[in-house]
Structures are given as C-alpha cells and as structure tokens.
C-alpha beads as a LAMMPS data file, in Angstrom:
LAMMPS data file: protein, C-alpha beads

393 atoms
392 bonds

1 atom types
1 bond types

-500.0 500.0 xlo xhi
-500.0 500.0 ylo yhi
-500.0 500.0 zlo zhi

Masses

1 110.0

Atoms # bond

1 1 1 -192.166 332.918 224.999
2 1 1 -188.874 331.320 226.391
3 1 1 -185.559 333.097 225.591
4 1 1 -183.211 331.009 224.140
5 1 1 -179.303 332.404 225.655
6 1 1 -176.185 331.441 225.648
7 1 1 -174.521 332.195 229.202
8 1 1 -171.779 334.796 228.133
9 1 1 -174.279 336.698 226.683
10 1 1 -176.652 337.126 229.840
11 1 1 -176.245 340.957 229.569
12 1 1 -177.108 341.237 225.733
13 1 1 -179.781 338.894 226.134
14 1 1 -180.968 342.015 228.818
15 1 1 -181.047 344.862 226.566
16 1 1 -182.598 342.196 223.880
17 1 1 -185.537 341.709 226.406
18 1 1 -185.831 345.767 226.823
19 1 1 -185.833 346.314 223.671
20 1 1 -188.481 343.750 222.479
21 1 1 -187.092 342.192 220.022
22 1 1 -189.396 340.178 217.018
23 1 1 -188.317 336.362 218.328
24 1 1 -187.832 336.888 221.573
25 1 1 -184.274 335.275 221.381
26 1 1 -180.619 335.953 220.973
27 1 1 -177.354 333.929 220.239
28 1 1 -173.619 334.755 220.197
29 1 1 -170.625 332.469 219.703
30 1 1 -168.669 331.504 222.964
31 1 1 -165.754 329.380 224.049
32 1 1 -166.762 328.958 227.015
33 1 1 -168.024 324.981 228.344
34 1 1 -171.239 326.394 229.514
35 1 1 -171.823 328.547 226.236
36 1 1 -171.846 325.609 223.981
37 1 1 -175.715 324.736 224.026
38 1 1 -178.178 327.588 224.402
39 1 1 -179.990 327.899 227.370
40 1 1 -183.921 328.341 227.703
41 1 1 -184.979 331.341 230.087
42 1 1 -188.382 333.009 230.333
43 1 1 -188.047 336.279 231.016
44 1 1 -188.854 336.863 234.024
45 1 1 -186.048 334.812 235.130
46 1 1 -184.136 336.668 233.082
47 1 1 -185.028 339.924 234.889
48 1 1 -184.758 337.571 237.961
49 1 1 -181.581 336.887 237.267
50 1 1 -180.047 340.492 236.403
51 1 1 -182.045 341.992 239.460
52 1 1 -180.317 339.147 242.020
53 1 1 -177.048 340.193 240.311
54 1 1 -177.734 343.816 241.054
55 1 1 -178.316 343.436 244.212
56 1 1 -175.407 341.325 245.386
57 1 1 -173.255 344.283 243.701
58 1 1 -174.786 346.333 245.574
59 1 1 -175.094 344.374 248.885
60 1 1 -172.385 341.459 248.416
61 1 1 -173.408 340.644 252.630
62 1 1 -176.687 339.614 251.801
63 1 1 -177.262 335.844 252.731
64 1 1 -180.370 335.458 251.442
65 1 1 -180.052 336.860 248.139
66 1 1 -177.099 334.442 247.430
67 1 1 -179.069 331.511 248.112
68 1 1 -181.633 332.536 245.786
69 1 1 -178.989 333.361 243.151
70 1 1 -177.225 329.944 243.847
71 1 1 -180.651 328.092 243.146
72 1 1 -181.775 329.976 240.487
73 1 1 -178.660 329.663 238.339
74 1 1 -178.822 325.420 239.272
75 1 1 -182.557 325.723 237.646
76 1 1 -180.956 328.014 234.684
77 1 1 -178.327 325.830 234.268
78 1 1 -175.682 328.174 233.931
79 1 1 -172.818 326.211 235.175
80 1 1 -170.100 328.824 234.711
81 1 1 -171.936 331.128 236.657
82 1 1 -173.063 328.542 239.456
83 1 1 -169.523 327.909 240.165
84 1 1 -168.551 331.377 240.658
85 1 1 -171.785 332.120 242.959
86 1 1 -170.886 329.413 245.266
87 1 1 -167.375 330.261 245.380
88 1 1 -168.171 334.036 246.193
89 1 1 -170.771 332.764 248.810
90 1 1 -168.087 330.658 250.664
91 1 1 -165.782 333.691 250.609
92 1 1 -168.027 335.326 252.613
93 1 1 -169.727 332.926 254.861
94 1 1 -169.636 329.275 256.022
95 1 1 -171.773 327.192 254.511
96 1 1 -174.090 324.734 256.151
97 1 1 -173.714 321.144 255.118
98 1 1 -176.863 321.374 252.772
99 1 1 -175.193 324.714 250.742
100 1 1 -172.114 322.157 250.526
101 1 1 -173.502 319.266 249.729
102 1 1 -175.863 320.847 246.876
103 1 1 -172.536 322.570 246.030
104 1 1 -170.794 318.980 245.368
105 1 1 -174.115 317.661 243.688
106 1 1 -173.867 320.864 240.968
107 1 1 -170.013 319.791 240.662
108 1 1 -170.959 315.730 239.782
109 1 1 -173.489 316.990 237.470
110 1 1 -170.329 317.957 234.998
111 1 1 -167.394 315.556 236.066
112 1 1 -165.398 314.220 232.770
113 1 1 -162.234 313.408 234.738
114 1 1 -159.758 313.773 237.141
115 1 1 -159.275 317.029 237.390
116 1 1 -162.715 317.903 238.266
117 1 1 -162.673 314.834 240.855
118 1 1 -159.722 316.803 242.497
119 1 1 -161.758 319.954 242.793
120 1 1 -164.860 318.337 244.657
121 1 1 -162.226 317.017 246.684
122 1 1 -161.237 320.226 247.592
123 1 1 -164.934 321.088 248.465
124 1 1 -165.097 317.945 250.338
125 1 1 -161.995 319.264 252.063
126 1 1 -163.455 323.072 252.833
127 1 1 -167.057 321.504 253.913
128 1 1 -165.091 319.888 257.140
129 1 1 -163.361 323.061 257.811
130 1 1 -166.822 325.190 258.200
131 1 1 -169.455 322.687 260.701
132 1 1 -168.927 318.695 261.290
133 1 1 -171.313 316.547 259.039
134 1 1 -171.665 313.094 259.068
135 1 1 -172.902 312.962 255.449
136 1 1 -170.007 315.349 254.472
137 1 1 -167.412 313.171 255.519
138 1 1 -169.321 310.026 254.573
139 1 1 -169.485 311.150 250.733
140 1 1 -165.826 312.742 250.469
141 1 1 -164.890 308.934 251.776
142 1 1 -167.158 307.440 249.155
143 1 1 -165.941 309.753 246.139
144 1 1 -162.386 308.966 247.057
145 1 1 -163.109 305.485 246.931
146 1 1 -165.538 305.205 244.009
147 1 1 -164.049 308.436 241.617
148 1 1 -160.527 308.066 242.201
149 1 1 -159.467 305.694 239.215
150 1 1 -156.860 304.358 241.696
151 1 1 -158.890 303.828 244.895
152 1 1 -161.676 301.912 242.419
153 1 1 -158.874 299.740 241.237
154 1 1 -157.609 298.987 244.777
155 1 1 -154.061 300.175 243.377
156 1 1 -151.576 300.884 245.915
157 1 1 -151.746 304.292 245.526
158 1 1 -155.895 304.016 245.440
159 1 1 -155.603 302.296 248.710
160 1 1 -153.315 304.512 251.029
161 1 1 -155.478 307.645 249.903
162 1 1 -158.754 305.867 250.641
163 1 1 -156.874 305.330 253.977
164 1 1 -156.068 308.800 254.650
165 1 1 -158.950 310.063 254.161
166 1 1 -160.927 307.607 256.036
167 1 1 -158.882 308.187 258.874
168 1 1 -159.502 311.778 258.831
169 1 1 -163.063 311.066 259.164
170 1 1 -162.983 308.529 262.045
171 1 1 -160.515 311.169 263.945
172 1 1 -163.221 314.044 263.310
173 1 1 -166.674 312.317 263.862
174 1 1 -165.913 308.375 264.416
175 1 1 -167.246 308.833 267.589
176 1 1 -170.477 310.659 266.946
177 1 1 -172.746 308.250 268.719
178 1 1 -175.756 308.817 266.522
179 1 1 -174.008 308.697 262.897
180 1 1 -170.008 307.637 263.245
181 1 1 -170.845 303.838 262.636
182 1 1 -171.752 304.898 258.811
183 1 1 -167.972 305.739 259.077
184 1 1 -166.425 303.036 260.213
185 1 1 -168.679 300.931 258.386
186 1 1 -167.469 302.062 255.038
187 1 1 -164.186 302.432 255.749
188 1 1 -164.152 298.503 256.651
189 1 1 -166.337 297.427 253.474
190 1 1 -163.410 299.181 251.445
191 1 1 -160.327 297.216 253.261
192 1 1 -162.590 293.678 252.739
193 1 1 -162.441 294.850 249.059
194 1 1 -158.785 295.003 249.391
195 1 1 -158.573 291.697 250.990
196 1 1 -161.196 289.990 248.649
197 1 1 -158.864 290.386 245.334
198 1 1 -155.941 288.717 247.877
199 1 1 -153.844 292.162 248.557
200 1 1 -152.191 292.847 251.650
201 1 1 -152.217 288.740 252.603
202 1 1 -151.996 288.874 256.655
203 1 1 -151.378 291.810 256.959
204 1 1 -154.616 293.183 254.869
205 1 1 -156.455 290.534 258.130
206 1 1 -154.687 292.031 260.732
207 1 1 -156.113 295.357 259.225
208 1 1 -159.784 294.283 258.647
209 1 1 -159.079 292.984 262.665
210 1 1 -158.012 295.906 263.577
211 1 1 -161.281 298.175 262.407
212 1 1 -163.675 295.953 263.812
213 1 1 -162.041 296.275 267.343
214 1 1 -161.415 299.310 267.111
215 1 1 -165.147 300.471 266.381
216 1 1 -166.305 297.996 269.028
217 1 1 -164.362 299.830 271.617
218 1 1 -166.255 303.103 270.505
219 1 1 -169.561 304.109 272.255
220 1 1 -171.593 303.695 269.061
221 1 1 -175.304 303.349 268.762
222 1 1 -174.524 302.032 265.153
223 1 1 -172.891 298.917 266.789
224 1 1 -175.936 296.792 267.234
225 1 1 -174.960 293.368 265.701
226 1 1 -171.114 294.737 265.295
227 1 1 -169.826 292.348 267.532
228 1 1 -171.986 289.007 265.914
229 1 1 -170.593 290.194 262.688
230 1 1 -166.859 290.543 263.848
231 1 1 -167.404 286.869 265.069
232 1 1 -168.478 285.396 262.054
233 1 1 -165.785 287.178 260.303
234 1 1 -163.075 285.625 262.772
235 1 1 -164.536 282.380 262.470
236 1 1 -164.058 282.366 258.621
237 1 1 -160.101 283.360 259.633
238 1 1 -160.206 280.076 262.165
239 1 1 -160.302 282.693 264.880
240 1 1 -162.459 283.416 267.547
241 1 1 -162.615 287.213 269.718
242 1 1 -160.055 287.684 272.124
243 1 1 -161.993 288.140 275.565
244 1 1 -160.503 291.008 275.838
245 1 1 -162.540 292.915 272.851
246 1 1 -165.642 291.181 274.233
247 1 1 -165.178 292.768 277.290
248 1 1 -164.407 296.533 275.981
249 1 1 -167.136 296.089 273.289
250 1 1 -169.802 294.880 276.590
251 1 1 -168.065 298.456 278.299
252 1 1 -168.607 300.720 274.964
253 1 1 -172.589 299.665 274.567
254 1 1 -173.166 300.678 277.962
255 1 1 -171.331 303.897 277.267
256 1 1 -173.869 304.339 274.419
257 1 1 -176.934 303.172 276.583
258 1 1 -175.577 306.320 278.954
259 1 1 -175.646 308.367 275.895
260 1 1 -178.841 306.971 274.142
261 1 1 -181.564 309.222 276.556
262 1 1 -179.519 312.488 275.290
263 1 1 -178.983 311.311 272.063
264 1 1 -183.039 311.445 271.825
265 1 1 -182.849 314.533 273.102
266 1 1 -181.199 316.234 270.430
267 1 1 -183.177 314.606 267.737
268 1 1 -186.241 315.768 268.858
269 1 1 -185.268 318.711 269.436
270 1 1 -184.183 318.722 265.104
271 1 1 -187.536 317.338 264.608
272 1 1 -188.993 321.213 265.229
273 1 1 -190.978 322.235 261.730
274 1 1 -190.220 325.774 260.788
275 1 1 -194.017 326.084 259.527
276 1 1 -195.666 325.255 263.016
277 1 1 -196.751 328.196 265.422
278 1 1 -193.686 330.303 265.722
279 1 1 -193.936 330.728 269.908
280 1 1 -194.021 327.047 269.308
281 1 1 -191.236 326.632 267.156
282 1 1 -189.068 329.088 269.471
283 1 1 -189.719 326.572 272.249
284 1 1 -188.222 323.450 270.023
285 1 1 -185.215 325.652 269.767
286 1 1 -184.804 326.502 272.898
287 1 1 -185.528 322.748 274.120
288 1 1 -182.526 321.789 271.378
289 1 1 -180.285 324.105 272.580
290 1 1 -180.630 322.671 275.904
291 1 1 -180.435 319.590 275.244
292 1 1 -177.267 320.019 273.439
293 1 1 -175.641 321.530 277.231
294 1 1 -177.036 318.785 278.619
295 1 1 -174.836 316.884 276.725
296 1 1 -172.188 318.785 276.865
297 1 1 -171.918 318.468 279.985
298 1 1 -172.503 314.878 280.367
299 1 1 -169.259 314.762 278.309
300 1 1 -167.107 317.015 280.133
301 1 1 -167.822 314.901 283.401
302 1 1 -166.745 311.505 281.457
303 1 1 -163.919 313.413 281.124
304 1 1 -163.071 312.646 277.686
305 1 1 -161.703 315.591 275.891
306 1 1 -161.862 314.100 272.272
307 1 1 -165.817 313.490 272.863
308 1 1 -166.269 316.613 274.713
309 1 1 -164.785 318.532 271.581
310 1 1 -167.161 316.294 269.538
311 1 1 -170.256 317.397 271.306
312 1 1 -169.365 321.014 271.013
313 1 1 -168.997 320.974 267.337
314 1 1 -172.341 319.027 266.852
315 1 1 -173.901 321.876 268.805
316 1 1 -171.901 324.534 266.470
317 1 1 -173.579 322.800 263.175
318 1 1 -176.804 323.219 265.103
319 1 1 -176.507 326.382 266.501
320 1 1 -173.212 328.120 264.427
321 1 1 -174.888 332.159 265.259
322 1 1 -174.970 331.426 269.256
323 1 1 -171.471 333.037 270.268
324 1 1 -172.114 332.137 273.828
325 1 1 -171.040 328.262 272.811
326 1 1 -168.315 329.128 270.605
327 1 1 -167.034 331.171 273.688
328 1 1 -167.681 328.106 275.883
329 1 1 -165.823 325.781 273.251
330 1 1 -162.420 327.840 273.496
331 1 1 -162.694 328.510 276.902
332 1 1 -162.503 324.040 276.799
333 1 1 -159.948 323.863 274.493
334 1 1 -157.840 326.494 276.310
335 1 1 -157.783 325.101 279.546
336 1 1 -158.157 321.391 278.748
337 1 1 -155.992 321.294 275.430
338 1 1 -153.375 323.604 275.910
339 1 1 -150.599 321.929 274.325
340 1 1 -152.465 322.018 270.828
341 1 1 -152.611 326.051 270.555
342 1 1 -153.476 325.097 266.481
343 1 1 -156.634 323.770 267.169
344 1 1 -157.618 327.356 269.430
345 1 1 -156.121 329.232 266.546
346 1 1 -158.418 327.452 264.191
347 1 1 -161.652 327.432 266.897
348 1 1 -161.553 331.272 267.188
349 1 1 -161.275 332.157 263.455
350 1 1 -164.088 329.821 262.373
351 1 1 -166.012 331.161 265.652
352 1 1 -165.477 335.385 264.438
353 1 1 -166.454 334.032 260.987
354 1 1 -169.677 333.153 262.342
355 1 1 -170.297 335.360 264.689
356 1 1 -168.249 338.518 263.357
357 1 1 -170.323 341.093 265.665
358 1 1 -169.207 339.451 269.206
359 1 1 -166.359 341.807 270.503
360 1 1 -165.872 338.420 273.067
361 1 1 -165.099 336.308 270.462
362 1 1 -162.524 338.974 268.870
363 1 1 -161.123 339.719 271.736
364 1 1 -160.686 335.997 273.217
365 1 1 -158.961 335.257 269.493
366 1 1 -156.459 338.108 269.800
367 1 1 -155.139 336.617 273.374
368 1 1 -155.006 333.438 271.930
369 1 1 -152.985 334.617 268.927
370 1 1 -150.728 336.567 271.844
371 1 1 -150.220 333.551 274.600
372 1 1 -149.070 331.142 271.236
373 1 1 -146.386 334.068 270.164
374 1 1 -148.172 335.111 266.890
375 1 1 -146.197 337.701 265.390
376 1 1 -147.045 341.484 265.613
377 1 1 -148.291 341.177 262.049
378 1 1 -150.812 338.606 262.272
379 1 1 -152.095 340.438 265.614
380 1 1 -152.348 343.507 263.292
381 1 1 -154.091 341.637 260.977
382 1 1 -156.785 340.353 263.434
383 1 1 -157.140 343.588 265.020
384 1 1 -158.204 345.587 261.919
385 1 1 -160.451 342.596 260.750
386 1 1 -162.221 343.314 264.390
387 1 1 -162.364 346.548 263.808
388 1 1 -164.239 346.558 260.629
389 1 1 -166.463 344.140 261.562
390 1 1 -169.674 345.938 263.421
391 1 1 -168.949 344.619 266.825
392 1 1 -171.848 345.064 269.325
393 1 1 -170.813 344.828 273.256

Bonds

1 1 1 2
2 1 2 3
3 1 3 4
4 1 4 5
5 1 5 6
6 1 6 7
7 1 7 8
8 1 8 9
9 1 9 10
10 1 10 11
11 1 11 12
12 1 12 13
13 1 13 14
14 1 14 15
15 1 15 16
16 1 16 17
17 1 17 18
18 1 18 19
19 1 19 20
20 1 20 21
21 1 21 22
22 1 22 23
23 1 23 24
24 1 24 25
25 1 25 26
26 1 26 27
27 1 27 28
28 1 28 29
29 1 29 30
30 1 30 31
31 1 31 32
32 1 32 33
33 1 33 34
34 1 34 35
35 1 35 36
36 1 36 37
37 1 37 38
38 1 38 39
39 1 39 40
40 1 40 41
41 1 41 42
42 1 42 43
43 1 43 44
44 1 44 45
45 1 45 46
46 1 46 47
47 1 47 48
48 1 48 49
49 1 49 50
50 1 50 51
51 1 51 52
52 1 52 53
53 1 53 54
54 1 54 55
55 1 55 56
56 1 56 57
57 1 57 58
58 1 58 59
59 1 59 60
60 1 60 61
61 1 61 62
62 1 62 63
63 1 63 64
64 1 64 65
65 1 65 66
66 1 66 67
67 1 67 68
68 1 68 69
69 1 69 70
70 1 70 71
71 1 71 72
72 1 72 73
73 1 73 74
74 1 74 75
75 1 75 76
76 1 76 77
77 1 77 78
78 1 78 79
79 1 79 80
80 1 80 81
81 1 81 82
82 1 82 83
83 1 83 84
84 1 84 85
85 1 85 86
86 1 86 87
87 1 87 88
88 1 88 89
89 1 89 90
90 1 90 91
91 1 91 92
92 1 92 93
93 1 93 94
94 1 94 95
95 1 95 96
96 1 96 97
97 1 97 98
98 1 98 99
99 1 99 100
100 1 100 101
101 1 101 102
102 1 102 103
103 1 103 104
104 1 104 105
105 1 105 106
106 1 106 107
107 1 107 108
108 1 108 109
109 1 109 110
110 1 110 111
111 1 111 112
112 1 112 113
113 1 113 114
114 1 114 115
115 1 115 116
116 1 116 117
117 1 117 118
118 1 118 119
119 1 119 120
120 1 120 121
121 1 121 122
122 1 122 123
123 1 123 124
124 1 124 125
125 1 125 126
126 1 126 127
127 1 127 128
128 1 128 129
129 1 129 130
130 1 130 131
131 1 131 132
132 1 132 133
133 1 133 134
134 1 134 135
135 1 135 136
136 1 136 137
137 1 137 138
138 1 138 139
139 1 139 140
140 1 140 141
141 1 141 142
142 1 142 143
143 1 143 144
144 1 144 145
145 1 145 146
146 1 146 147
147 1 147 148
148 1 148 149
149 1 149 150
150 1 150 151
151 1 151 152
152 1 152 153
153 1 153 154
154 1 154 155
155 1 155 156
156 1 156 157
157 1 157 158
158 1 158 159
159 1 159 160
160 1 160 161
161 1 161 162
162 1 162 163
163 1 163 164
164 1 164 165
165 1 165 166
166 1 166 167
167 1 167 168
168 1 168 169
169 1 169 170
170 1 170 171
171 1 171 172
172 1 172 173
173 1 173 174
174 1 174 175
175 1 175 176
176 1 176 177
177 1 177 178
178 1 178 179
179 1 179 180
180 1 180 181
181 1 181 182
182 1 182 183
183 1 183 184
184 1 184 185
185 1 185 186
186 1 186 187
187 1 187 188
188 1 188 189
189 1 189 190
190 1 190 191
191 1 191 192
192 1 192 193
193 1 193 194
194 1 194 195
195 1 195 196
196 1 196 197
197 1 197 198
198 1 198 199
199 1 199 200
200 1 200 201
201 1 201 202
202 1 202 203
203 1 203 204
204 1 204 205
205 1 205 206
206 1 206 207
207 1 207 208
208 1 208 209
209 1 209 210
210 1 210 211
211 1 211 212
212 1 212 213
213 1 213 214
214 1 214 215
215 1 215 216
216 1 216 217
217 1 217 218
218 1 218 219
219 1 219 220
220 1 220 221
221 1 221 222
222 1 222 223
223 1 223 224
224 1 224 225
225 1 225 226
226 1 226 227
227 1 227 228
228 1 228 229
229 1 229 230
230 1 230 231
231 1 231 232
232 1 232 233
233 1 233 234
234 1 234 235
235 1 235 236
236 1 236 237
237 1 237 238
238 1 238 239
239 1 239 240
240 1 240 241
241 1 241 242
242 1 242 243
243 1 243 244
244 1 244 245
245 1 245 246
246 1 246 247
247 1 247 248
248 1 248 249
249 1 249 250
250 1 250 251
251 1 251 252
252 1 252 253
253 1 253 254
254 1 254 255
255 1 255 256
256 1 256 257
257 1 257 258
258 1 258 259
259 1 259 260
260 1 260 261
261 1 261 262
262 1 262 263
263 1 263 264
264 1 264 265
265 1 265 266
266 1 266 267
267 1 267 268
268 1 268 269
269 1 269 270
270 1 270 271
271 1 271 272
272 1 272 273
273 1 273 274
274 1 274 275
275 1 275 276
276 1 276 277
277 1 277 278
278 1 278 279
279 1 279 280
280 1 280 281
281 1 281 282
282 1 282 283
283 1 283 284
284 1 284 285
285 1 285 286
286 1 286 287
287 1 287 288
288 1 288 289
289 1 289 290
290 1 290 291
291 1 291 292
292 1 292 293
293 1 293 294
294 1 294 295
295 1 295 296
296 1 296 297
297 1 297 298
298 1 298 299
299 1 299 300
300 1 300 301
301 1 301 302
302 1 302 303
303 1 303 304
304 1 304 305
305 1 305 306
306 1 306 307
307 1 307 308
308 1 308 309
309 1 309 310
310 1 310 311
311 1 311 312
312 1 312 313
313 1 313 314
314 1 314 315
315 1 315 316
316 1 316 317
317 1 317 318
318 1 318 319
319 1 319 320
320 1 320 321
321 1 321 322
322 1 322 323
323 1 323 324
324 1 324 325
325 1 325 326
326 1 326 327
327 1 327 328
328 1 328 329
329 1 329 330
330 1 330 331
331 1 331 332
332 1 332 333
333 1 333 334
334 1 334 335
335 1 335 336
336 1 336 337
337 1 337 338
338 1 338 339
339 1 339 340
340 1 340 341
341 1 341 342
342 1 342 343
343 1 343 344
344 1 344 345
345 1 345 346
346 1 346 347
347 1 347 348
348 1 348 349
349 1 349 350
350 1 350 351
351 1 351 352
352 1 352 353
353 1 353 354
354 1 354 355
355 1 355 356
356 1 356 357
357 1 357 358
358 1 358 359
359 1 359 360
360 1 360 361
361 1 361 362
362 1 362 363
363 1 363 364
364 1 364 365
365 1 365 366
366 1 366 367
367 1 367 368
368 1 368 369
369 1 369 370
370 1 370 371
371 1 371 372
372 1 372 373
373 1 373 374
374 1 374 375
375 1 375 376
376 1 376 377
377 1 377 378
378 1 378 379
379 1 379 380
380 1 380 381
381 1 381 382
382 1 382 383
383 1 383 384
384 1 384 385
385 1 385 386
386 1 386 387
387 1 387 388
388 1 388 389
389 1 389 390
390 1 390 391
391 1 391 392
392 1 392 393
C-alpha cells in the first residue's frame, strides 16, 4: 500500500511507517509550494529516502549517494527537497553537464514567472563555470531568448540581453569545431527575427552580415552549406560576398578538414560503452585520452591560444579527475597568457575543486595567487583549504 505524504512531514510519515499504522497514510497542513498536494510513496522509498538522508549526514562527501538522492526525490516529486539536494551537491562538487542539465529540467518543470526564469539563469550561469558544454550554453541562449518576456518580444531590452549572452557563448565555445555552429546558428536565427518585424533597419543588416562572416571565418565543421546560405541571403539585400569572405571562408574549411581526422578521434573515443569488457573499456579511455593530446597539441603548434585553451577545456569535461591536464592547462595559460592572471586564478581553483588531493595543483595555485600580488589573506585562505584537503604526493 502507497503512503500518501505531504513533503514537510517526511519525518512523521517515518515514525507513521514504524509504527504501522491502520491506513498506511498520514497528512499535515503545510505552507509550503511543494506541501500543497500529497505525495504518493511506497514505503520502501520511504525508508529509501530517510536511509539516503542518513547517510549524507553522516558522509556529506559521498558522490554517489547524492546522485541517488537527487533522482530519487525527481521520481518522489518532492520539489522543495530536490532543490536543496542539488544545491548542497554543487556546494560540494562540480557537476557534469548531465547533473546540470537534469538540474535545469527539474527547475522548468515548476516555472510560473520571472523570477524563477532568473534562477535557471543563474544555473545556466554556474553550469559554464564548472566544464564547457555545448548543450549548456546552447539552452541558456535559447531560454534567454524564448523565457525572457522581453527577448520573446524582440524589445530593446529583450534584444541586447539575448546579445550578451550569445556573445558569451561564441567567446567560450564558438569555435568548438564539432558543436560551435549550433551557436552561431541560433544566435543568427534570433537577429533575422529582429530584422523580420523591421527593427534595427541597416543597421539590424549590417548585423545579420556581420554573423555570417564572422562564423565563416571560423574553422567549423558545422559550416557545410554556410557560405551558399550567406549568398542567398546577400542576394535578397542586392548584394553579393565580398571576395574577401570567400577567400577566408575557402581558408577556415581547410582549417576544419586539418581538424576533421582528430575530431573523429575524440568521438570514438566517447563512443566507449561502460557495459563492454572492462580491460576493454579501459583501452577506449585510454585511446580518448590520447586522442585528446593529440589534439592538443595540434593546437598549440597552430599557435592559436584561444583554440588551444578550447581544446584543453573539452579534454577537462572529458577527463575533469586527471590532474596531470589541469597541470598542463595552467602551465599554458601561465606562460602563453600572462597578461590575463584572472583567467589562472580561475583555472587553478576549478582545477583543486576537482582534483582536491593533488599537492601539484595546490601548490601551482598558491604561486599563482603570489606572482598576481594576492593579499596575505587570500594566500591564508588557500593554504588552510590545502591543508585540509587529503593531499597525496
């Protein structure tokens, strides 16, 4: 027989189960949003529940048993709860681009205005921060755009946040050769909206002009037919493409031809199923890992910093537990980016978050902190987090 609960009441609805009661149910009044209906629970997902609770209290590191709380309280329901679950699981760790996604899904579920658009913005936001995603930064673009009252009615307002955050996402992972066309792409179908209802006049063209050449001068394997489709959309303006575009758009597809045997690479390398023969599935890894150098490398001697930095945080999403490459990512950034000491600030406290055992990684953040002039504080502050944190040699 089902328990029927209200979610404030999760504890009484415990010692209602030990106790046996006749109707196997309880109810209390709440004013709470999530205690308004009552929610169905057998019991053993009750005792599922309160023993995953226990546990966390008792263990608040363990990964594993926050996953299984997070899912269990999405199949309960128990929105309240959810929330809080996810929130104390990205206190303590990153979260992969499937914990954050699911994460924004639970939050959609429930939206009923504006103020609950601006908090899955603020996911959106935090998701970036932890591993680059393509389908991250493609949905916080798409929720701005299609949630924001004023982006969906091409306001002024609407319009210049849709452009800021589209922006961000071009600067972070417009060049990701595999996926960063998806970008572009919907950042231009939003500025033809714009010009369809006859805002902006020329200079809403000249902007429309200026993402197609711009992604055409981008090493994209997403551009296939780009440049056709620019044309047409020039010829419609009585237009044609300056030669010069034609000539940096021929350049950028055989940048992406370069790219395309690696680009393989990596994807079968992701292709690896955890349920095949695990000497097997080690291999994939391994092979994926690789592959990932490989490219790596073929960045650094293009010599493009901005790409180089892009390959290294693709490799991160894939591989965020391997401190080896977050110490080969600052070691980049410090001697190739040294006029940016922000972005080796950020690298080394998302890289000790990950990796919170390697005494390298502590101990390459706290220089960093000292060559930018952190104060004595902060380097305090570092040092004890260090020092509490199990480090292994």
């Amino acid at each position: 027989m089902a328990d029927h609960i209200e979610e404030d009441d999760l504890a009484q609805a415990g010692e209602d189960a030990a106790d046996g009661s006749s109707d196997g149910s309880s109810s209390t009044s709440s004013s709470s949003d999530d205690s308004e209906a009552e929610i169905e629970m057998q019991p053993a997902q009750l005792e599922q529940l309160l023993a995953l609770e226990a546990e966390l209290e008792a263990n608040p590191q363990a990964y594993d048993k926050h996953v299984q709380y997070v899912t269990l309280l999405r199949q309960l329901k128990l929105r309240a709860r959810l929330r809080a679950a996810h929130e104390a699981m990205a206190s303590l760790f990153p979260l992969t681009e499937q914990l954050w996604l699911e994460w924004v899904n639970d939050e959609l579920e429930q939206v009923k205005g504006e103020e609950e658009v601006a908090y899955i913005c603020t996911l959106f936001r935090r998701a970036t921060q932890d591993y680059l995603s393509i389908d991250v930064w493609k949905q916080y673009c798409e929720l701005v755009m299609e949630l924001d009252p004023a982006a969906s009615a091409l306001t002024p307002d609407g319009v210049k946040a849709v452009r800021a955050v589209c922006e961000e996402a071009i600067t972070a992972a417009g060049l990701h050769v595999a996926g960063g066309a998806a970008l572009w792409a919907a950042y231009r179908q939003y500025e033809l909206k714009v010009l369809a209802v006859g805002q902006g006049g020329d200079k809403q063209v000249d902007r429309v002009r200026s993402l197609f050449q711009r992604q055409l001068q981008q090493a994209l394997a997403g551009n296939v037919g780009l440049l056709e489709e620019y044309n047409a959309w020039e010829k419609e303006q009585d237009k044609e493409v300056p030669s010069h575009i034609m000539a940096a758009a021929a350049k950028a597809q055989e940048a992406a031809e370069l790219r395309q045997p690696y680009e393989e690479a990596v994807a079968k390398g992701k292709e690896a199923d955890a349920d095949i023969e695990l000497q097997a599935f080690a291999a994939a890894i391994a092979a994926l890992l690789a592959a990932f150098i490989s490219y790596i490398k073929l960045e650094q001697a293009q010599g493009n910093p901005a790409r180089v930095q892009l390959m290294y945080e693709r490799a991160i999403a894939a591989f965020p537990m391997t401190a080896e490459l977050w110490v080969q990512y600052g070691r980049y950034l410090e001697s190739h980016l040294r006029g940016m000491p922000q972005l080796t600030r950020t690298l080394y406290s998302r890289a000790v978050r990950n990796c919170y055992w390697s005494a390298e990684l502590w101990a390459a953040g706290l220089r960093d902190l000292d060559r930018s002039g952190a104060s004595a504080e902060e380097l305090r502050g570092m040092w004890q987090k260090a020092a509490g944190a199990g480090l292994q040699p």
